[in-house]
VOGU-3710 file (C-alpha; in Angstrom, 3 decimals, decimal comma):
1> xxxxxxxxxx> 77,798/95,897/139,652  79,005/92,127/139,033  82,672/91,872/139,311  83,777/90,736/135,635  85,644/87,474/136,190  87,112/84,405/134,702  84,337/82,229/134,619  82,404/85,342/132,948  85,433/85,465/130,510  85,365/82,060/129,626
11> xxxxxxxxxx> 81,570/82,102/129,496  81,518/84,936/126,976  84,549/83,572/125,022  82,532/80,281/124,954  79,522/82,160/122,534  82,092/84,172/120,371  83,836/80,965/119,537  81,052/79,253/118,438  80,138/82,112/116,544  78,583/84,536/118,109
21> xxxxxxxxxx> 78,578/88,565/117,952  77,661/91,443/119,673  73,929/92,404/119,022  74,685/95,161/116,649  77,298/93,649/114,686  76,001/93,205/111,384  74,831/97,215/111,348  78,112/98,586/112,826  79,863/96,194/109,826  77,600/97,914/107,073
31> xxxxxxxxxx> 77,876/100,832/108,382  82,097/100,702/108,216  81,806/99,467/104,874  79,413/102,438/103,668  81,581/105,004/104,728  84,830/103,358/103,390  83,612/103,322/99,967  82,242/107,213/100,489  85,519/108,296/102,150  87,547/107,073/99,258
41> xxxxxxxxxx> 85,158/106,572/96,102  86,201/103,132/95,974  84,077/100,207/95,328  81,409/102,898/95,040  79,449/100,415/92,710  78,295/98,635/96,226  75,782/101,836/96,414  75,074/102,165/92,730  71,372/101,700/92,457  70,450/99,471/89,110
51> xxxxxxxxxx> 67,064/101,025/87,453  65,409/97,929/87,203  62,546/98,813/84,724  64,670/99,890/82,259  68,546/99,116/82,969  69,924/95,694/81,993  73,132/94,110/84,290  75,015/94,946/80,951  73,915/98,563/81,248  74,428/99,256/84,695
61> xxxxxxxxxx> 77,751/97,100/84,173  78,577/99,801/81,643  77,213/102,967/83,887  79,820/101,682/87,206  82,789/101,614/84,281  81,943/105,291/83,652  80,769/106,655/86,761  83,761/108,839/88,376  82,550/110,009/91,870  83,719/113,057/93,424
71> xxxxxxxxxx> 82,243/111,899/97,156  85,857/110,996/98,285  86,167/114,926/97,679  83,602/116,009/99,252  84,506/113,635/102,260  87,900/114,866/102,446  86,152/118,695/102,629  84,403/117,495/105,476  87,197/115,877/107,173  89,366/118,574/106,795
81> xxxxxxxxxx> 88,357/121,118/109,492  88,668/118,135/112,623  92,468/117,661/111,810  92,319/121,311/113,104  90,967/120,330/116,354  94,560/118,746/117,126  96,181/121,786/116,569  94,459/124,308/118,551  96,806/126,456/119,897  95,254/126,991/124,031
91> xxxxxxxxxx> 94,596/123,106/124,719  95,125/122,654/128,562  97,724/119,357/128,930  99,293/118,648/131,955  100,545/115,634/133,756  100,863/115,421/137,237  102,480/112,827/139,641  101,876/112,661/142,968  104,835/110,843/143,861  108,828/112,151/144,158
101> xxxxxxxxxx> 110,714/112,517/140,922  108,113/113,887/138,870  110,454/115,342/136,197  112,400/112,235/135,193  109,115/110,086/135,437  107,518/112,510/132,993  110,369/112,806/130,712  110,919/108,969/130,695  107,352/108,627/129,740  107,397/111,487/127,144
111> xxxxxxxxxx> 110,093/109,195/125,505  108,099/106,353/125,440  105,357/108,236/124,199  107,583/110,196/121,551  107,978/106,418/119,275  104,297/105,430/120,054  103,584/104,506/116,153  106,493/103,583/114,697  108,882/106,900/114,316  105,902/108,923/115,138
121> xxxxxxxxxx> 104,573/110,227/118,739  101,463/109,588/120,478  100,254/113,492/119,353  101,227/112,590/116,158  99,248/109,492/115,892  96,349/110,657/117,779  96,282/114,030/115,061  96,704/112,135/111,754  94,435/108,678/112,635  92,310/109,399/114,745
131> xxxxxxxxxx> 90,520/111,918/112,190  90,504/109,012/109,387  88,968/106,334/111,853  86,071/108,087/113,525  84,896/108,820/109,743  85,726/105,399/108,396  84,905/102,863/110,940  83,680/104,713/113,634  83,053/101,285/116,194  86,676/100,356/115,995
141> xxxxxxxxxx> 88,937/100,351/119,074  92,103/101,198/119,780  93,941/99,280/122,135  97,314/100,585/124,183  99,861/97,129/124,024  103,244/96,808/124,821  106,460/94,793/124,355  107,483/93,061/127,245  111,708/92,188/127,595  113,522/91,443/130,462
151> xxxxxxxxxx> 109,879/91,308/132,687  109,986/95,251/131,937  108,204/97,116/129,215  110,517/98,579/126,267  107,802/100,396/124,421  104,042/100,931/124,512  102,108/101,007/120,973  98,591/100,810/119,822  96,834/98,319/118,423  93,951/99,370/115,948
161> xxxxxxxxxx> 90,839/96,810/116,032  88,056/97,120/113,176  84,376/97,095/113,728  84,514/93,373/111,718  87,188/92,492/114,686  85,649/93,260/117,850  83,129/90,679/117,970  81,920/91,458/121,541  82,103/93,909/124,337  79,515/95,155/127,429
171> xxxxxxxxxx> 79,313/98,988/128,549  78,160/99,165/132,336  77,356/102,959/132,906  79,337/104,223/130,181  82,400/102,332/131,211  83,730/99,417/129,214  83,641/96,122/131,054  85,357/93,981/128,628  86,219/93,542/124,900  86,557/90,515/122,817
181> xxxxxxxxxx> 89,270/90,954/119,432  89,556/88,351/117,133  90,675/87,031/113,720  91,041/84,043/111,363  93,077/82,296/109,175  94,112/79,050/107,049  96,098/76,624/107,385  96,673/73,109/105,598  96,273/69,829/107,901  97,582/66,821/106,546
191> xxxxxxxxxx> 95,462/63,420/107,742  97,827/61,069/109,032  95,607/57,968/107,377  94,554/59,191/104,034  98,047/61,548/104,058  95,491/64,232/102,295  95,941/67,604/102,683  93,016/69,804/103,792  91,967/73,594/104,484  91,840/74,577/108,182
201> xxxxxxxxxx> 90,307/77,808/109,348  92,241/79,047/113,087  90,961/81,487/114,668  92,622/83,659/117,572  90,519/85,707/120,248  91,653/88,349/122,683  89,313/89,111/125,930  90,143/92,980/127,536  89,243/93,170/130,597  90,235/95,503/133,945
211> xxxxxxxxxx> 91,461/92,489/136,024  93,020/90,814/133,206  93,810/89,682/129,325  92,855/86,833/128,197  94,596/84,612/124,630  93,074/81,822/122,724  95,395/80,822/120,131  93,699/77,529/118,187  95,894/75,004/117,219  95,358/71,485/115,318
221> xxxxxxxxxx> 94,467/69,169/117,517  96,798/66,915/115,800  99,795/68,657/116,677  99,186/67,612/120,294  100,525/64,655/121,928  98,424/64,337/124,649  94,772/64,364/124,816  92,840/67,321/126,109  89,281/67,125/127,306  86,398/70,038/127,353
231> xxxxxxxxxx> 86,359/71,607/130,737  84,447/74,394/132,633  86,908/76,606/133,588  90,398/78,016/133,127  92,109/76,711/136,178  91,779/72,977/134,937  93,191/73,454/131,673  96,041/71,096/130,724  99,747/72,318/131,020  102,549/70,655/128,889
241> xxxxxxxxxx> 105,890/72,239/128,074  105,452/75,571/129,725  102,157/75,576/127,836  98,865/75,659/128,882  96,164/74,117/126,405  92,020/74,036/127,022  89,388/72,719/124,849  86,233/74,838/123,394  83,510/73,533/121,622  85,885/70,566/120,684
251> xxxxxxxxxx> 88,758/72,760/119,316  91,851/73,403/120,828  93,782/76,331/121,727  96,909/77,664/123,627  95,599/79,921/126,427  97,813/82,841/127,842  96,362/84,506/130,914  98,036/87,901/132,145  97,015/89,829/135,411  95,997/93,851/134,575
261> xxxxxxxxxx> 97,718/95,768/137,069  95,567/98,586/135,198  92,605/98,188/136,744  90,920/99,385/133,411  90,721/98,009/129,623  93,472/99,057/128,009  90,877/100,325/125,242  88,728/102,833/124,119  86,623/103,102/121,189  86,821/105,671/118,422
271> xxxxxxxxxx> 83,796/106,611/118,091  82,099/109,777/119,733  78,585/109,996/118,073  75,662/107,853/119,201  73,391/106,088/116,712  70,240/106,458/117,707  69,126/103,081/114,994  70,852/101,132/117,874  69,980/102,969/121,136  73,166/105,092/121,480
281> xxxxxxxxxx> 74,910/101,750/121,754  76,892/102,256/118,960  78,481/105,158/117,179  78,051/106,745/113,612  80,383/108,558/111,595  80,460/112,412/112,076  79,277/112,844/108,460  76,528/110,082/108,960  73,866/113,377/108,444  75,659/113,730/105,172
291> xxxxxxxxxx> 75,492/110,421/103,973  71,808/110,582/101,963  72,948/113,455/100,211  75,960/111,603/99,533  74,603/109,220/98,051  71,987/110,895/95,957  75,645/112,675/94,738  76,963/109,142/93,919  73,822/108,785/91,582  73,811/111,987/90,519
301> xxxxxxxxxx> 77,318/111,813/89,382  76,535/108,857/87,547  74,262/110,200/85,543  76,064/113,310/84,372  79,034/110,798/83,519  76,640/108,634/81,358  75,201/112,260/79,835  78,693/113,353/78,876  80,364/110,089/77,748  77,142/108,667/75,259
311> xxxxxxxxxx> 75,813/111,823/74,374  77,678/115,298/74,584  79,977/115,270/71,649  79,134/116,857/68,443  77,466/114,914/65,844  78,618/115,268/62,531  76,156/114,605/59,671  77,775/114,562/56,470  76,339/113,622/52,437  78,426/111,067/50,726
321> xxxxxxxxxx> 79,235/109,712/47,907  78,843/106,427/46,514  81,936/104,576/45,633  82,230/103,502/41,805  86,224/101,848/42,407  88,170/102,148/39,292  87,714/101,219/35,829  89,458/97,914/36,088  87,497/97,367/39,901  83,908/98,889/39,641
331> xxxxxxxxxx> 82,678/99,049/43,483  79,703/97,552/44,383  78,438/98,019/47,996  81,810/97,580/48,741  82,954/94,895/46,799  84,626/94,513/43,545  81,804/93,731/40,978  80,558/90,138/40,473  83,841/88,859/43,222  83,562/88,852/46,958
341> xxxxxxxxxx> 87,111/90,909/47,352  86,877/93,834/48,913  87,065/97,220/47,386  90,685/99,292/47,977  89,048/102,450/47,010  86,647/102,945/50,233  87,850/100,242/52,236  84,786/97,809/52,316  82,056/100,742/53,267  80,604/101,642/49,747
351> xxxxxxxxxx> 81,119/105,353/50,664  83,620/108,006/49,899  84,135/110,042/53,037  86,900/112,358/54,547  88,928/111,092/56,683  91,694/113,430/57,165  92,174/117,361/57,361  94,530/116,861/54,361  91,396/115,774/52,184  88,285/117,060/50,974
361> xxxxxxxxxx> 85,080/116,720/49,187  85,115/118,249/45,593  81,188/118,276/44,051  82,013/118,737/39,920  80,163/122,391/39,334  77,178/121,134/36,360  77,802/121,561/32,740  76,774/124,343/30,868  74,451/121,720/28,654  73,090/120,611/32,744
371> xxxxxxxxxx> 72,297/123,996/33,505  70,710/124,771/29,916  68,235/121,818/31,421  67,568/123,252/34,502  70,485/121,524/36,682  72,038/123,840/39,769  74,368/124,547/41,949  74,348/122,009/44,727  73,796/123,684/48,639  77,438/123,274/50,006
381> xxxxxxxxxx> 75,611/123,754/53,225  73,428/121,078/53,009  76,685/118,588/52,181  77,834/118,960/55,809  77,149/119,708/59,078  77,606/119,657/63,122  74,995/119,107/65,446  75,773/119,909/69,317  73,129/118,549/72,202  71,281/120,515/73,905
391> xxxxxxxxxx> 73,416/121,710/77,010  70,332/122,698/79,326  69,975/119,032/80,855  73,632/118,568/81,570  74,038/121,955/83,075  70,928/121,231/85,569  72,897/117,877/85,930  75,838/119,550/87,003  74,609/122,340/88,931  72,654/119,193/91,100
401> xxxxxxxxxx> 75,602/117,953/91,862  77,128/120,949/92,973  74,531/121,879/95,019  74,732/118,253/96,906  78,302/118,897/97,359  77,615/122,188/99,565  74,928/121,133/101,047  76,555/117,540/102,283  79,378/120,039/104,318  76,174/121,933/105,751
411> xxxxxxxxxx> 74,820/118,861/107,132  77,832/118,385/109,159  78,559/121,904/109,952  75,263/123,526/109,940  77,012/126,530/108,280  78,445/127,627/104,861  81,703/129,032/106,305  83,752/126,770/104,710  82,494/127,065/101,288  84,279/130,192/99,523
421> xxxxxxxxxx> 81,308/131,403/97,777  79,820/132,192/101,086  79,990/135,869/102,103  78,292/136,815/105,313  76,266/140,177/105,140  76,738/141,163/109,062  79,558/140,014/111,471  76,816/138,514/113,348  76,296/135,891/110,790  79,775/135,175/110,678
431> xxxxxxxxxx> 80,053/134,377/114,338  77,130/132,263/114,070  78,647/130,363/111,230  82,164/129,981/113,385  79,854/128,942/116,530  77,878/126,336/114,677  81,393/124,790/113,368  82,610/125,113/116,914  79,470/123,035/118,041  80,512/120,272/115,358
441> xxxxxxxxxx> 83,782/120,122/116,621  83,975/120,200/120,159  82,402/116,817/120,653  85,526/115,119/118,773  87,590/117,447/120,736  86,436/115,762/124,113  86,730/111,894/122,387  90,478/113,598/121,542  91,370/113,902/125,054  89,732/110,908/126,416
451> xxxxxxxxxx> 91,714/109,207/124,210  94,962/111,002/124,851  94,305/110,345/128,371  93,622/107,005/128,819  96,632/106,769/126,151  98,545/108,275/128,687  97,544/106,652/132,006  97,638/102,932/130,815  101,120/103,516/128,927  102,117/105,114/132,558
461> xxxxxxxxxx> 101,087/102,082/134,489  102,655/99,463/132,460  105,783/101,957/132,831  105,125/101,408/136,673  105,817/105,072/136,860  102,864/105,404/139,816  100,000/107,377/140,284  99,029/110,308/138,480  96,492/112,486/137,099  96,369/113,513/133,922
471> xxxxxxxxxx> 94,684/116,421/132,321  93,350/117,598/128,144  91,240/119,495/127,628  90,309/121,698/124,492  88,413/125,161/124,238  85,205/125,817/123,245  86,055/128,210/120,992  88,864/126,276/118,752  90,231/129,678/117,427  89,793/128,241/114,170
481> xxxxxxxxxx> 90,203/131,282/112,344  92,734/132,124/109,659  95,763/135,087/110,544  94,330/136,937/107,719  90,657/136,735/109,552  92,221/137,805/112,743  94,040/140,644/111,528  91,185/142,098/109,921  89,136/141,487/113,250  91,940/143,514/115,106
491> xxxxxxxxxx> 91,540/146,318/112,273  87,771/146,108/112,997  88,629/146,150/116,282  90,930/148,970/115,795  88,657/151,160/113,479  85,926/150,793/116,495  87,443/151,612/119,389  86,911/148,283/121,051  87,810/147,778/124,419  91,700/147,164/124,678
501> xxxxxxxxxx> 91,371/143,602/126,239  89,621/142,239/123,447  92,408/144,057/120,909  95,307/142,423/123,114  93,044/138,875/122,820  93,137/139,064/119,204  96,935/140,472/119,132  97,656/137,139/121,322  95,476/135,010/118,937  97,643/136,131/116,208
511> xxxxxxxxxx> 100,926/135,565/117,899  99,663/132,031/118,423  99,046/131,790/114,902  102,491/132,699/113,575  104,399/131,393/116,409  102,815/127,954/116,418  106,279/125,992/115,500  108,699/128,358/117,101  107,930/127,811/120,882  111,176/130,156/121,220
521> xxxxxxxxxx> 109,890/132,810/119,176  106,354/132,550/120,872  107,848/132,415/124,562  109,617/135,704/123,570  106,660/137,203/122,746  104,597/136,287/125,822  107,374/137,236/128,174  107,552/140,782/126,613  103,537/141,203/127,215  104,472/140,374/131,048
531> xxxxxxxxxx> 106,655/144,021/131,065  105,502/146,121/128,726  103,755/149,672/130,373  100,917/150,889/129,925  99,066/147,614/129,795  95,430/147,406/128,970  95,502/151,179/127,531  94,686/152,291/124,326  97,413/154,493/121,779  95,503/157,403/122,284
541> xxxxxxxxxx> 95,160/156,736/126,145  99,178/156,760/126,590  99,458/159,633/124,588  97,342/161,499/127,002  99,215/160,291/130,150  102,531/161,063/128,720  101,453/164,237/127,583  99,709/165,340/130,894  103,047/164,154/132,689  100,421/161,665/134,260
551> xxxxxxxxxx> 103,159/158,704/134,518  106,988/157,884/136,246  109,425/158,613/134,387  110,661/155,226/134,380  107,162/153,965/132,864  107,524/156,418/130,041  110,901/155,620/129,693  110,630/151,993/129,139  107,421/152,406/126,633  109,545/154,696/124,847
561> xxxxxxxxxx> 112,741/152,265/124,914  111,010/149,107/125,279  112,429/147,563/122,127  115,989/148,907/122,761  116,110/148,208/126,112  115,530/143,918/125,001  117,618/144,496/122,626  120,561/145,288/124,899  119,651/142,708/127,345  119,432/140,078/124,809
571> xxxxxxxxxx> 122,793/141,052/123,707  124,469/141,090/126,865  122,686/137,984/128,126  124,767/136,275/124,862  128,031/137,903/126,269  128,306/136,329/129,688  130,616/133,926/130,331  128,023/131,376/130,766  125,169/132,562/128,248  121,920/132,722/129,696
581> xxxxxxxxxx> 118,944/133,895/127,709  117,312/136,776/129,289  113,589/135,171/128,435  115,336/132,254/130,852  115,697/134,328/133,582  113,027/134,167/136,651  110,585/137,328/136,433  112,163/138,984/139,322  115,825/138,955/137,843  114,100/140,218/134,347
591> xxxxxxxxxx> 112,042/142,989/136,345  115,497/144,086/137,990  117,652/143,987/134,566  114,417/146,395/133,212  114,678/148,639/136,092  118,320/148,873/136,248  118,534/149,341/131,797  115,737/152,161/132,267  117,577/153,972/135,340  120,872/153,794/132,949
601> xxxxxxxxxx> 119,001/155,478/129,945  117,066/158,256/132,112  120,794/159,158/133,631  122,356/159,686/130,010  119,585/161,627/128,984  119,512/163,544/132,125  123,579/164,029/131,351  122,744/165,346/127,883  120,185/167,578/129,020  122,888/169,387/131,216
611> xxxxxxxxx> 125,283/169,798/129,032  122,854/170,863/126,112  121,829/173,528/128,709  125,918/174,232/130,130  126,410/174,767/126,397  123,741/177,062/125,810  124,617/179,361/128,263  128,507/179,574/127,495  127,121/180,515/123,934
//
């Protein structure tokens, strides 16, 4: 492989200032912008289709105004179930130094690592962004910086880098060689001659590379006082005032060069799923299977809104009367007769309508000389009346929808076991369900810890804390499951006689559940299961050992006891002069402390035993 140097820096920095991107640019830029506007529902008019054979701008104008869409809803359903991944409850972490003073070198970089965005840790960051990025702009990076003062670093931090910012970067085996981050801006230059003041565009660019970093801050060339010509190479730019300056494609810039004593890019990109449009050379979002579902949704959606806002309202047909004004203003059409004023009696319309609850419509009942000529009643009916739409469309409309909705969380998860409506007929259906979500997961779960650990290492070596190896790892199977679910496994469990391994599994799964934020609680817990007898054996199996005499007394004792016998050790641990916990205590001390509690309680039993029996014979 071809060592990545400076003239290869300066080469490649040489095409991105002039313009040029990495070859899949554009798509990974689309692609970002896609799943913004489906994450959030914003500007979700950029993938509003216009029906051109029958839908005017004005119309489709009118149909984005309407349209609410529900896909940032669906997206967060989606997303929800990954910011689980972070807190799985068995994850393997460990650091490991393989020089002296491990403990204070850990503990200095757990406080390093503790403000690493803002007031929040690294495990903090890593569980509430990293989630949001690999579904929003899957080809950023993230790049581990840190604030230099007094030549020694004061805090390590990362710096996020959109798709539309890293405008080149080269993968050799799966390993990043180098990337390129860079920005623009404005400025206003005023022209010394015409004393005009023009619109600049600056631009800044960042190489990342394992041997070293490399800045190009443009500046106006005017601001220089010394002329600068274009050379081939970083070690003949131009130094001036503890600067160094080098000219590009006839622009200038301020270069900063800085050694990596790293030996690897501080970066890593977020992304974890290959897209297959670019080779694998670029990554997709994990709901990218979802996405033409999602969008027939977004259309869908529209629709239905355009349905209910135009044409699902009652219509109300009504007979009216024509307006005659008064005697001294006979109505015409809705003027006063042979003027052009308006009439007061109906407003302008010619008509006679209600237009409150307080009024009504009074029809004069005929004559008795009418009805002698054949006049009748007039059909109150007829006068007024409601029409509703038809409801069958709109409820196919809306049932569509729904149905897109599930089925866009399927695509990801290839299972229904997040949808509430789902009930599995057989347990085996239900495992298959957990195991397909467990198959969606566990991919992000591995980008998770190569993050976390080249997080870790990097922040480590600008630390200059040495050498060490660092270790993340999550489980297979997340243990994604609910207390509730568990507890009505270990009933299952229970009700079937299952082997007592797999009951003690579950009874440890649902420790870890409720215990999760009390590491005191749960380290309580755990260090009871190291002592208790009769490990491994079912109720019914102890029963028959202690009724067949088949165990010590000591063992019987102390299953018997077991709570008590903490309980007084807990107590008198508190007591001492210089409180200990007992859960503190090395296993050998706590295995003693048992021993000695149980020996006290079989003596004062065996006490009261012979006196119950001295007293029975004096009686």
């Amino acid at each position: 492989m071809t060592t990545f140097n400076k003239s290869n820096a300066l080469k490649v920095l040489n095409a991105t200032l002039k313009g040029e991107r990495h070859k899949y640019y554009d798509r990974t830029i689309e692609l970002a912008k896609k799943y913004l506007a489906l994450n959030t529902g914003e500007d979700i008019e950029l993938l509003l289709r216009q029906f051109d054979l029958r839908e005017s701008p004005e119309l489709f104008k009118q149909r984005t105004a309407i349209t609410k869409s529900i896909v940032g809803a669906v997206s967060e359903k989606i997303m929800n179930p990954f910011y689980k991944v972070a807190r799985s409850t068995n994850v393997t972490k460990e650091i490991i130094y393989t020089e002296d003073k491990t403990k204070e070198k850990i503990l200095n970089l757990n406080e390093k690592l503790g403000v690493f965005y803002g007031d929040e840790s690294m495990n903090d960051y890593l569980e509430s962004q990293l989630v949001s990025l690999s579904f929003i702009d899957p080809n950023s990076f993230i790049v581990i910086e840190r604030e230099i003062i007094d030549n020694k670093t004061s805090e390590v931090y990362p710096f996020e880098v959109p798709s539309q910012n890293a405008y080149d970067y080269r993968y050799t085996n799966n390993k990043l060689d180098y990337l390129i981050v860079g920005h623009s801006w404005t400025e206003i230059s005023k022209n010394k001659e015409s004393k005009d003041d023009t619109i600049i565009e600056l631009e800044k660019q960042t190489l990342y590379s394992s041997e070293f970093t490399v800045v190009l801050n443009q500046i106006q060339k005017e601001d220089l006082s010394f002329d600068l010509e274009l050379i081939g190479s970083f070690d003949n730019a131009s130094k001036s005032a503890n600067e160094t300056y080098i000219m590009i494609n006839d622009k200038a810039y301020i270069v900063w060069i800085v050694d990596n004593e790293c030996k690897e890019v501080p970066a890593i990109s977020v992304g974890y799923k290959r897209d297959p449009i670019t080779r694998n050379k670029t990554f997709v979002s994990p709901m990218h299977k979802a996405m033409p579902r999602m969008e027939k949704s977004i259309k869908s959606d529209s629709e239905l809104d355009l349905t209910i806002s135009l044409h699902t309202f009652p219509q109300k047909l009504q007979a009216v009367q024509r307006c005659v004004g008064t005697t001294n203003t006979p109505c015409e059409n809705g003027k006063v007769r042979f003027t052009e004023k308006v009439c007061q009696v109906c407003k302008g319309t010619g008509e006679i309508t209600m237009t409150s609850s307080q009024e009504m419509i009074t029809v004069p009942m005929p004559t008795a000389d009418e009805r002698r000529k054949g006049a009748e009643l007039i059909d109150l009916e007829k006068l007024l009346t409601y029409k509703t739409p038809p409801i069958d469309l709109i409820k196919f409309q809306d049932e569509y929808t729904r149905r897109l909705e599930k089925d866009a969380v399927k695509d990801v998860f290839s299972s229904d076991a997040f949808e509430k409506s789902q009930v599995s007929t057989t347990a085996t259906e239900k495992i298959l369900d957990m195991d397909s979500i467990y198959d969606t997961l566990y991919p992000f779960g591995k980008k998770y810890s190569a993050i976390y650990k080249k997080i870790v290492r990097v922040s480590a070596c600008y630390l200059s804390s040495g050498e060490l190896t660092v270790r993340h790892s999550f489980p297979k199977d997340l243990k994604l499951k609910s207390t509730s679910q568990l507890i009505e496994e270990l009933k299952m469990a229970e009700d079937s006689n299952a082997p007592q391994f797999f009951k003690t599994q579950l009874s440890n799964d649902i420790a870890q559940k409720i215990w999760h934020d009390d590491k005191q609680a749960l380290n309580k817990y755990k260090i009871k299961q190291q002592h208790i007898p009769f490990h491994g054996k079912s109720k019914d199996e102890i029963s028959q050992i202690i009724n067949a005499g088949l165990s010590t007394k000591e063992n019987i004792t102390l299953f018997i006891e077991f709570e008590n016998i903490f309980k007084q050790l807990e107590d008198e641990a508190i007591e001492q002069e210089t409180p200990i916990s007992f859960y503190e205590l090395p296993y050998k001390q706590r295995v003693e402390l048992i021993s000695n509690k149980v020996k006290e309680i079989i003596q004062i039993k065996s006490n009261e035993s012979t006196a119950f029996l001295d007293f029975a014979e004096e009686e």
